[in-house]
C-alpha positions in Angstrom: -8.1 19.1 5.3 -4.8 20.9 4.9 -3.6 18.7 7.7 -4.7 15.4 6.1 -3.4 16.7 3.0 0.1 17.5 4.3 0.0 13.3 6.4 -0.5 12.0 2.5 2.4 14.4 1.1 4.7 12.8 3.6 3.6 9.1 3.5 3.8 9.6 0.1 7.3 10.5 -0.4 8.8 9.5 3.0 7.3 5.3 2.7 5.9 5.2 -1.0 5.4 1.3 -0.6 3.2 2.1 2.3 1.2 5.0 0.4 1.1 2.4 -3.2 -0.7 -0.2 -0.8 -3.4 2.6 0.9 -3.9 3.8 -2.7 -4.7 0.2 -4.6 -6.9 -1.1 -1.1 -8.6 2.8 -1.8 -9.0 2.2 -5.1 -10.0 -1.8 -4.6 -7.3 -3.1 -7.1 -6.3 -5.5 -4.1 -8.2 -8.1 -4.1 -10.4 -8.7 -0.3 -8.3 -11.9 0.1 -4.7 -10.7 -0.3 -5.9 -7.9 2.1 -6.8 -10.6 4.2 -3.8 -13.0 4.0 -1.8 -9.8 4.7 -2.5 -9.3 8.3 -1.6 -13.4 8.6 1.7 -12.8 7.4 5.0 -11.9 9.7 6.2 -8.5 9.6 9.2 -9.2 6.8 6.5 -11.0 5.0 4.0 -7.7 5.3 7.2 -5.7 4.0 8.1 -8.2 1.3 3.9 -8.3 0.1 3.7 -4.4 0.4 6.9 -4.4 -2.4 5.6 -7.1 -4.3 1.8 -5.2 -4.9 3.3 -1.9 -4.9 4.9 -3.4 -8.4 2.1 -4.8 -9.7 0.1 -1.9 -9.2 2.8 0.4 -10.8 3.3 -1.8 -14.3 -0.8 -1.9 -14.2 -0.6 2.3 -14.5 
């Protein structure tokens, strides 16, 4: 568990977008949909999406 423990640490400072989007699909504040339309989008679209809902789920906290 240390192990996992440590991977978060480092997703979590090192790509903080990345570790806001795991957290809110964890926590189901992304709706199934936008999950959804997220793997249909290109990967400066992903990277643009992953901003835009890590936003939205900061100002909701």
């Amino acid at each position: 568990m240390r192990k996992l423990d440590q991977i978060v640490e480092e997703i979590k400072e090192q790509r903080p977008a990345l570790y806001g989007f795991i957290i809110g699909i964890i926590e189901n504040k992304i709706p199934k949909e936008e999950e959804e339309r997220f793997l249909t989008l290109s990967q400066e679209e992903r990277k643009q999406w992953i901003i835009d809902w890590t936003n939205m789920l900061e100002e909701q906290a």
